[in-house]
C-alpha positions, 0 to 999 in steps of 0.5 A: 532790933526790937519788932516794929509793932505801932496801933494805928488810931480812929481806924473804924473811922478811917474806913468809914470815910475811905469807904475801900470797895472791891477793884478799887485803888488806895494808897495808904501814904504813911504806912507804919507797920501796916495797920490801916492799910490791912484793914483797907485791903480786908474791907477792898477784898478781893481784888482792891489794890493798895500802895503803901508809902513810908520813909522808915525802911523799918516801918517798911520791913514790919508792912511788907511781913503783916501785909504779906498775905494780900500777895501782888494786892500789895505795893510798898515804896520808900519814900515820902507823901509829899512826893506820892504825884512823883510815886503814883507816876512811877508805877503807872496810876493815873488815878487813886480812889483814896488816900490816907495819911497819918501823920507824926512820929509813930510808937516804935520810933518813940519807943526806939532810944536809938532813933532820938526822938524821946526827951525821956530815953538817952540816945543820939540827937537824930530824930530822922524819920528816914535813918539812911539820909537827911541831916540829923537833929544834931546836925540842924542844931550845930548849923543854925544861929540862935535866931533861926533855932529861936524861930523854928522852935516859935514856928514848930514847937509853937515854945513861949520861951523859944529865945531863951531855950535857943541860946541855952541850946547854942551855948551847951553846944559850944561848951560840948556839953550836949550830944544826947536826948536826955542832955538836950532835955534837961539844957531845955528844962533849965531854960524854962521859967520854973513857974511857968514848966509848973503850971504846964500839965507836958514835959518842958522838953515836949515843944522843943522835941516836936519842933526839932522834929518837924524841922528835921523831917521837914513834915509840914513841908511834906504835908503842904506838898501832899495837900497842894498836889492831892485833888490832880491824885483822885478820882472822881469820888475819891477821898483824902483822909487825914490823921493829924496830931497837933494844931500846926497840921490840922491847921492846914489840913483845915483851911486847905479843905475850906479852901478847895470847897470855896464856890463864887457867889455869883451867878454862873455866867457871871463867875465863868466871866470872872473866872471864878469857881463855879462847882467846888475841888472836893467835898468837905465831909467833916465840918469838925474834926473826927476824934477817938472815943473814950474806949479807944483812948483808954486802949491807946493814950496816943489817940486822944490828940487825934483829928481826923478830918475828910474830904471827897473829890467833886463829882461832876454830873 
């Protein structure tokens, strides 16, 4: 099997908003190959700990070997980062000091024809980010009417077209003429207006590709559960970070910040009375999104849809 060899994005920046310290305690929720978690536990030396999450065992295998040097510093767990409460009370950690996820599908796992996740490299449709469990993209495509494919390609995918691609979908599959990724895309391409893929600068395949995708992983799903449960995981002072990669994501991420900042604009008393926030959950730390430099695209094209957003939980004097 090919190494798992995936180059984390805005890393400089992660750790200008993580700020790892000696003796502190992170959890790099989606771990990958272990490329921001190295660089956490290089800059948290010597004794800063880190919890590396991830569905992908072999995302799992490739930290485990990169990060085998920091020893007992380290402790990796399969599993999701909707389900960190879960996994920080399993190990005893009452408290983190940050957290940081990036989220979507990584270079290996696009790389990898096996996986399903790439329009342009035949392989199964499966596109499970976690292999061992889960149904398979071919799975959910067998299993919903046209109207619900239609919905979630609309929702996920955010496809213009999204009723036409799911029957043409729907009807390739009963006339047993869709089992790969290259099928799927070219059943897709078909569906589309020819004038309207022209003007499109993406693949025609790209909306309904990530749409699957989400649904397969249930990602905004994981991602709503993480930013629900995320301020009770800090301590005093500790700091998410989050890597989104397209709207749908940031989207929340944003208004989920927005939202725990929010304060009563009444005076004190009259809040507490209320039962209005008086202090603010956390501390928006970018009103705008943090994006890649033109230095760091140009050495990976992956970080230029990159939005790094951060947030610091409210210390109370």
């Amino acid at each position: 099997m090919a190494e798992f060899v995936h180059t984390p994005v805005l890393v400089e920046e992660v750790l200008t908003f993580l700020t790892p310290r000696a003796g502190g305690l992170y959890c790099d929720a989606t771990l990958g190959g272990g490329g921001h978690a190295h660089r956490i536990l290089e800059a948290s030396s010597p004794d800063g700990r880190l919890i590396g999450v991830d569905r992908d065992p072999s995302a799992l295998d490739a930290a485990r070997a990169k990060l085998a040097p920091f020893g007992e510093r380290v402790t990796l767990v399969h599993g999701t980062f909707g389900e960190l409460p879960s996994i920080l009370e399993a190990l005893g950690a009452a408290f983190v000091d940050g957290i940081v996820v990036d989220l979507g599908v990584s270079s290996p796992q696009l790389d990898r024809p096996e996986r399903g996740f790439s329009f342009t490299r035949e392989g199964p449709l499966d596109m499970r980010m976690d292999p061992t469990q889960g149904e398979t993209a071919g799975d959910l495509l067998r299993r919903v009417t046209a109207e619900e494919l239609a919905a979630v390609l609309s929702r996920y995918g955010e496809e213009r077209y999204a009723g036409r691609v799911a029957r043409a979908i729907k009807e390739a599959l009963k006339q047993g003429a869709l089992r790969t990724t290259t099928e799927l895309a070219a059943v897709v391409a078909r569906a589309i207006p020819r004038a309207a893929a022209q003007k499109e600068k993406i693949d025609p395949a790209t909306r309904t590709f990530q749409a699957l995708r989400i649904a397969v992983n249930r990602e905004l799903d994981q991602l709503e559960a993480l930013l629900a449960a995320f301020p009770d995981l800090l301590g005093p002072g500790g700091r998410l970070v989050v890597i989104a990669f397209h709207s749908l994501e940031d989207r929340l991420v944003k208004e989920r910040f927005r939202e725990l900042e929010w304060t009563s604009r009444l005076p004190p008393d009259l809040a507490e009375a209320a039962g209005e926030r008086i202090h603010p959950i956390v501390r928006n730390l970018t009103k705008k999104p943090v994006t890649a430099g033109t230095p760091e695209t140009a050495r990976n094209p992956r970080a230029r849809s990159a939005k790094l957003r951060a947030c610091e939980k409210w210390r109370i004097a």
